[in-house]
LOZAFI-839847 format. One line per field, with one value per residue (C-alpha): residue number from 1; residue in one letter; y, z, x. Coordinates in Angstrom, 2 decimals, decimal comma, always signed. Last residue first. Layout:
BEGIN
i = [NUM/...]
aa = [a/...]
c2 = [Y/...]
c3 = [Z/...]
c1 = [X/...]
end
This chain:
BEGIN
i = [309/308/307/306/305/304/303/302/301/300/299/298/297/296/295/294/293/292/291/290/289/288/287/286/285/284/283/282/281/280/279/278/277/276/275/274/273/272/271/270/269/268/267/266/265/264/263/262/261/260/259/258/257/256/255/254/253/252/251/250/249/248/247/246/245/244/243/242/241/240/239/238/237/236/235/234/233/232/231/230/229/228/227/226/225/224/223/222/221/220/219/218/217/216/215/214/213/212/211/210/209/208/207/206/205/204/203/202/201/200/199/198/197/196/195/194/193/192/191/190/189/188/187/186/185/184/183/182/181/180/179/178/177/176/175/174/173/172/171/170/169/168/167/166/165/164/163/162/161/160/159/158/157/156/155/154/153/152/151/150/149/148/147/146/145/144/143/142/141/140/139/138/137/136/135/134/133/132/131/130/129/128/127/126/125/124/123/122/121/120/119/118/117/116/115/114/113/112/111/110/109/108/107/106/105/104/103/102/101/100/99/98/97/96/95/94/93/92/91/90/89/88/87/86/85/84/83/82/81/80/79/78/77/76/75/74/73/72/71/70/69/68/67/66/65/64/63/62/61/60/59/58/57/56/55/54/53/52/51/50/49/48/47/46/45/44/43/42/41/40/39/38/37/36/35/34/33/32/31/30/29/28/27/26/25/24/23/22/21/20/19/18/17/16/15/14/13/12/11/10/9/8/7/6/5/4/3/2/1]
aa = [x/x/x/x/x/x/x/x/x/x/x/x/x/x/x/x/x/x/x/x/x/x/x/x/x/x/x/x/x/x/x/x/x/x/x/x/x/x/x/x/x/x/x/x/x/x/x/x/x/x/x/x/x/x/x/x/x/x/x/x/x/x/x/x/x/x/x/x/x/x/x/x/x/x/x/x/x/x/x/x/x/x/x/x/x/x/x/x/x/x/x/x/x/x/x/x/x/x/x/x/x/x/x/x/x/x/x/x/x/x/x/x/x/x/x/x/x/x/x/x/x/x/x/x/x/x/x/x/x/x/x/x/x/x/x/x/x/x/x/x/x/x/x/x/x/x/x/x/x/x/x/x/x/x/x/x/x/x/x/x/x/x/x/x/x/x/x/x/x/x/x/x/x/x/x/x/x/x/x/x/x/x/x/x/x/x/x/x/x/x/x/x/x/x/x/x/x/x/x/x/x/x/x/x/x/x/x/x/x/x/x/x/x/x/x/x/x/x/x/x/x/x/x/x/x/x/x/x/x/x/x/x/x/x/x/x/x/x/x/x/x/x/x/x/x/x/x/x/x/x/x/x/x/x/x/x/x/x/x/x/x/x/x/x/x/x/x/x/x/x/x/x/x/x/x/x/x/x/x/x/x/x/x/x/x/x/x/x/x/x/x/x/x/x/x/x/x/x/x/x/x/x/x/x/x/x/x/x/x]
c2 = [+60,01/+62,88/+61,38/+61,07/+64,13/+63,26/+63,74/+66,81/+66,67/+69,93/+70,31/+74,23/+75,00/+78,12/+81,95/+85,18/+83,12/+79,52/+78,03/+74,71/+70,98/+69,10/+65,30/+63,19/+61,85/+58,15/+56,89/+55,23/+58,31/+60,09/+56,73/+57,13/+60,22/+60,34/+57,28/+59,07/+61,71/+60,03/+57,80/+59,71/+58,37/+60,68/+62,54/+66,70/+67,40/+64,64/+64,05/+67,88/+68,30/+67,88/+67,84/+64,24/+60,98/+57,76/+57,06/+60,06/+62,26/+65,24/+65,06/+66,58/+69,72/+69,73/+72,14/+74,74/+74,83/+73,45/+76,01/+77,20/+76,05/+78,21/+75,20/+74,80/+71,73/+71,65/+69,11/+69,06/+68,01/+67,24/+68,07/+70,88/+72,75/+72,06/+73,30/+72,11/+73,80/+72,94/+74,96/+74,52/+77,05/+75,50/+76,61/+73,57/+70,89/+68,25/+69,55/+70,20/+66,42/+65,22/+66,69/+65,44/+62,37/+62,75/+63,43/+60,74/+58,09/+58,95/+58,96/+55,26/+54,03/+55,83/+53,99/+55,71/+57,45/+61,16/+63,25/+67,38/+68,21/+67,68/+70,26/+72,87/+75,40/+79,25/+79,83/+77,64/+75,42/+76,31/+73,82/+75,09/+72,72/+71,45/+68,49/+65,45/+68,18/+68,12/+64,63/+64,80/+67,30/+66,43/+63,44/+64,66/+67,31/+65,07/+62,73/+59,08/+57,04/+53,94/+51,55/+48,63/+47,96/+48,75/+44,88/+44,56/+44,99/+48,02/+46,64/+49,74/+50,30/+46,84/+47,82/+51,14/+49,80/+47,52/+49,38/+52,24/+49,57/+48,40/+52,05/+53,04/+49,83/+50,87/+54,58/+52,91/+50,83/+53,82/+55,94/+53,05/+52,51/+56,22/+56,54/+53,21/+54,83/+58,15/+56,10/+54,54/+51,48/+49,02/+45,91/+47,66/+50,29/+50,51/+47,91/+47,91/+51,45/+50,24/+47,89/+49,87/+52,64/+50,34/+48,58/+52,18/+53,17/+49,80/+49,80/+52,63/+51,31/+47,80/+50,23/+52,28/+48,61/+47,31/+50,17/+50,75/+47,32/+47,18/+50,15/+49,12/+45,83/+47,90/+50,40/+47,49/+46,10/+48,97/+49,78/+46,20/+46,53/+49,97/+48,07/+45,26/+46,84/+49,43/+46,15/+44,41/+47,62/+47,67/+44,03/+44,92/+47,64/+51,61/+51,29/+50,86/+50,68/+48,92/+46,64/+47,79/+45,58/+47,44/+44,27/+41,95/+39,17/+35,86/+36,93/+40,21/+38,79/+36,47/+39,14/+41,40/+38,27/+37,60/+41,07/+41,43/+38,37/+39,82/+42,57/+40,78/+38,28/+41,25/+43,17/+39,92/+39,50/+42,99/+42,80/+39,09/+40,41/+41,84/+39,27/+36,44/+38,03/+38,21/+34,35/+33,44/+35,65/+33,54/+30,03/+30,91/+32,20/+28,98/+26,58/+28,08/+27,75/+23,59/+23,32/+25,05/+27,77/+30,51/+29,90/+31,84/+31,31/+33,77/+33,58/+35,94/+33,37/+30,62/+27,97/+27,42/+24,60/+23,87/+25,12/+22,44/+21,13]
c3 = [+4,90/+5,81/+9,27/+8,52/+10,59/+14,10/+14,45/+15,95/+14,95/+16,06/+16,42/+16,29/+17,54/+16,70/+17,26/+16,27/+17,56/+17,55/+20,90/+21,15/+21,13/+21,41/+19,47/+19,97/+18,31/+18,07/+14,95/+17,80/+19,83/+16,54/+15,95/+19,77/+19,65/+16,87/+17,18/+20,44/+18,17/+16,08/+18,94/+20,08/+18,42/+15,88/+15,52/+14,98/+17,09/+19,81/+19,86/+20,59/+23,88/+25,93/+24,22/+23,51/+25,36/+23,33/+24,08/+25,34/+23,38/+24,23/+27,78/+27,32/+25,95/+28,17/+31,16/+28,12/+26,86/+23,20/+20,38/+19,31/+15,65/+13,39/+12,30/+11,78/+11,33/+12,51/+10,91/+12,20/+11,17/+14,08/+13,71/+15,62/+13,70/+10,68/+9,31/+7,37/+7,63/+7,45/+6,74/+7,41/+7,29/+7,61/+10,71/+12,82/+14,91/+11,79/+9,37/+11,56/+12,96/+9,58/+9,21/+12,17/+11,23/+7,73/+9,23/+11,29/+8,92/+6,68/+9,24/+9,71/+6,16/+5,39/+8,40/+9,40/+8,54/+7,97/+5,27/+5,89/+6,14/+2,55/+2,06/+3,70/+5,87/+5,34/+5,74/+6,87/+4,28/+3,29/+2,70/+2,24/+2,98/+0,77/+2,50/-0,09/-1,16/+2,03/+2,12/-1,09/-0,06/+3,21/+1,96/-0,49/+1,77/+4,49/+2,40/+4,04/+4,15/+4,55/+7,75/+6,36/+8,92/+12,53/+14,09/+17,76/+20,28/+22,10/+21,84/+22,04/+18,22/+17,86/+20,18/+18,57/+15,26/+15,63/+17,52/+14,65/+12,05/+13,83/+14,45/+10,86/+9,89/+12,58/+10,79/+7,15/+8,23/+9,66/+6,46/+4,91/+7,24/+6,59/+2,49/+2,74/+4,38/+2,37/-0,42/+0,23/+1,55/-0,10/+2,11/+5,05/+5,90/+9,39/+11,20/+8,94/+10,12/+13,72/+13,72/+11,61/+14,73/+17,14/+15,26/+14,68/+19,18/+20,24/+19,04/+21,10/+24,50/+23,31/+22,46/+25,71/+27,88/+25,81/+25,39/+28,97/+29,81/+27,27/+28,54/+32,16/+31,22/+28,99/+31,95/+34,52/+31,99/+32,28/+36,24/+36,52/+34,42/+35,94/+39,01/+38,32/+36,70/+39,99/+41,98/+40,25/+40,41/+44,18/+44,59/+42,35/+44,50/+45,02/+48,00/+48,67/+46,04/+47,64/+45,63/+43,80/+43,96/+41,86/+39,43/+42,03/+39,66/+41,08/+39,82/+41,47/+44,97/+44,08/+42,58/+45,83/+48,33/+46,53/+46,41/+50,24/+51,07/+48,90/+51,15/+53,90/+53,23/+52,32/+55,78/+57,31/+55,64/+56,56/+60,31/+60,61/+58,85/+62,27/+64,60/+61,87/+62,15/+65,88/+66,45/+63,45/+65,71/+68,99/+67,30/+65,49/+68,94/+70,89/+68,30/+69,05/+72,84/+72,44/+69,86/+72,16/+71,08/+70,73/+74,59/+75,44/+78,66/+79,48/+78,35/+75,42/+73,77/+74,87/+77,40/+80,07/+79,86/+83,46/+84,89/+85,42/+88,61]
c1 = [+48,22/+45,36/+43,71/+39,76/+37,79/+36,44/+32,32/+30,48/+26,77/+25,23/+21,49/+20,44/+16,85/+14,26/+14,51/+16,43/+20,13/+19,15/+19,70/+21,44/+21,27/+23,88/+25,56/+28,38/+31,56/+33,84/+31,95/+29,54/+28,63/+27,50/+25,16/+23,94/+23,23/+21,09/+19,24/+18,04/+16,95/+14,80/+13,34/+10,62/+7,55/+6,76/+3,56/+3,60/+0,59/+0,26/+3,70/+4,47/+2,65/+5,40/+8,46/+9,16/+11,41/+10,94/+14,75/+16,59/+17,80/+15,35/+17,06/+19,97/+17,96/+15,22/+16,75/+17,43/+13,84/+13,70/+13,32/+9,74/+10,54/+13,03/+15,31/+18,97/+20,87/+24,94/+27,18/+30,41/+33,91/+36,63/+40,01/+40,72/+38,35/+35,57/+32,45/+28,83/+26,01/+22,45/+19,10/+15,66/+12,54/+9,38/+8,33/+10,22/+8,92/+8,50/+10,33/+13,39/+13,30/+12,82/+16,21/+17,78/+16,71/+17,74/+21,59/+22,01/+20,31/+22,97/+25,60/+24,18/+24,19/+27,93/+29,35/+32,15/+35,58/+35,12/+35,90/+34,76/+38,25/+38,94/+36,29/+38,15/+36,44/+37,01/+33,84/+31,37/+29,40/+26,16/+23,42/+19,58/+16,92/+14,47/+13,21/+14,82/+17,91/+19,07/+19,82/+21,69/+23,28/+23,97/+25,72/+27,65/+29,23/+29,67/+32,24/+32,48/+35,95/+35,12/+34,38/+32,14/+28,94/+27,51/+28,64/+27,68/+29,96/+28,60/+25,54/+22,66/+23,49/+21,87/+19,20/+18,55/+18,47/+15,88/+13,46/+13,92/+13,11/+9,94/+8,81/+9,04/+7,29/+4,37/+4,07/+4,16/+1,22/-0,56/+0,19/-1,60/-4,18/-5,15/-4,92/-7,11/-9,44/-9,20/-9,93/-13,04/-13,17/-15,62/-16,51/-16,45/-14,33/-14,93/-14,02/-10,45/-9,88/-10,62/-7,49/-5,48/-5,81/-5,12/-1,92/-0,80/-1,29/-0,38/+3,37/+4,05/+3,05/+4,84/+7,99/+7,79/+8,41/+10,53/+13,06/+12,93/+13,62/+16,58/+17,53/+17,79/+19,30/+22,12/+22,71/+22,94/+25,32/+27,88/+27,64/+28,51/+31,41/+32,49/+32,36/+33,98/+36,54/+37,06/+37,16/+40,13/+42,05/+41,42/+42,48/+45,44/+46,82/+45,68/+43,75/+39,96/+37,27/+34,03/+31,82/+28,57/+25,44/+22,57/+22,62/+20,72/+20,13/+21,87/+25,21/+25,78/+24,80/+27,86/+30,41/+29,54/+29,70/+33,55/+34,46/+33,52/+35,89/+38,34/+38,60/+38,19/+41,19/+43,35/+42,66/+43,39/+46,63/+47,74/+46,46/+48,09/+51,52/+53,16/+51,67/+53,32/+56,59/+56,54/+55,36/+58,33/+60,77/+59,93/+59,52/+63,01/+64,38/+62,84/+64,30/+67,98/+67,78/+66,76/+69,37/+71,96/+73,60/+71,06/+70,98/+73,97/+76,02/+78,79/+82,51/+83,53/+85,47/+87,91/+86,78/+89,60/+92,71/+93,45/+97,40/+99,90/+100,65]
end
């Protein structure tokens, strides 16, 4: 009898083989590949979970609401924006508030005083009357046009005005020339270096308020000078007033913010300086107070110098 043909291979049974065998190791590995990724995926979902609540909460008003920054991947990047965009327009709101609150406060005080001036004038006002409600009038206007420009320097996106090529040295001097200041320029610095590009209106307005600024605190004597270095020009005005307290002089630029004591006998509403900063901060510079050596108040305008082609 001849011998039975036997099964090649290795022999054995194996499950794999059979379509019943082979659907339990892909239901098997699919069950351990979906255990492995749950954590990850759930992590994800929570994450964007908490993004979503944050944006939402952020929407209906509450502008304090700051999402969590975990990890280095796209959902973190997508939170750090949010964030720093959050952070951004609470800062607008708050200084819009601010802005509207101290500017109603100020806004009483002229419109008060023009209010009792024309009570008491009668029919015939003499002319120291109408000297008063004048200089009142011109105080108010003032105000208006400060208002103004601080909110539209306030939007970042908001228009300033033609970009040219703006010479310091003219400037100043003209500027200077309205108070009687002295202009030096620092030695050794090149005039070519004291071109910036900017808004010719608003580094105007820079520079007289820093002036007016020195007339008004100041003890008469007022000087600016004009220097460069690594690229930046600067504009520093001198005074020889009482100075400003170290732990003050950040805060001196902030809107409607003055020395104590010093609105009620130099006037000005406190917005000079602010404008200040923020027009230096806008032609890509910025704006300190320091010490005057022998007495008084420095204000430095630091601005970047036009490229030479």
């Amino acid at each position: 009898m001849a011998p039975r043909d036997r099964p090649t291979g290795t022999g054995g049974f194996a499950p794999w083989r059979t379509p019943f065998g082979l659907g339990w190791m892909i239901a098997l590995v699919g069950i351990a590949v979906a255990l492995g990724v749950y954590p990850i995926v759930r992590r994800l979902t929570q994450r964007l979970e908490s993004l979503q609540r944050g944006v939402q909460r952020w929407g209906e008003g509450d502008l304090s609401v700051r999402v969590t920054e975990e990890g280095q991947d796209e959902v973190a990047d997508l939170s750090k924006r949010f964030n720093a965009s959050a952070e951004r327009i609470e800062q607008l709101v708050r200084s819009h508030k601010s802005l509207l609150a101290n500017a109603s406060h100020e806004l009483r005080s002229p419109l008060t005083r023009i209010r009792m001036g024309l009570e008491l004038m009668g029919e015939r006002p003499s002319p120291k009357a109408r000297e008063e409600i004048s200089r009142n009038i011109g105080e108010l206007d003032q105000l208006i046009d400060e208002i103004l420009l601080a909110s539209r320097l306030d939007a970042s996106e908001a228009d300033m005005g033609t970009i040219e090529a703006v010479d310091l040295t003219g400037l100043a001097a003209e500027e200077c020339s309205q108070v009687n200041a002295e202009l030096d320029l620092v030695e050794g610095t090149d005039n070519a270096k004291l071109t910036v590009p900017g808004v010719s209106r608003l580094l105007r307005r820079a520079i007289r308020n820093l002036l007016e600024n020195a007339r008004r605190y100041g003890a008469g004597e007022i000087s600016v000078e004009l220097g460069s270095a690594n690229g930046f020009a600067t504009v520093r005005v001198n005074d020889r007033g009482p100075g400003v307290p170290a732990a003050l002089r950040e805060r001196i630029f902030e809107p409607f913010y003055r020395l104590p004591g010093a609105s009620e006998r130099n006037g000005g509403v406190g917005l000079g300086l602010a404008l200040v900063k923020s027009i230096a901060e806008r032609h890509g510079g910025s704006v300190r107070c320091e010490e005057r050596p022998g007495g008084g108040a420095s204000f430095v305008i630091r601005l970047p110098a036009a490229s030479r082609s």
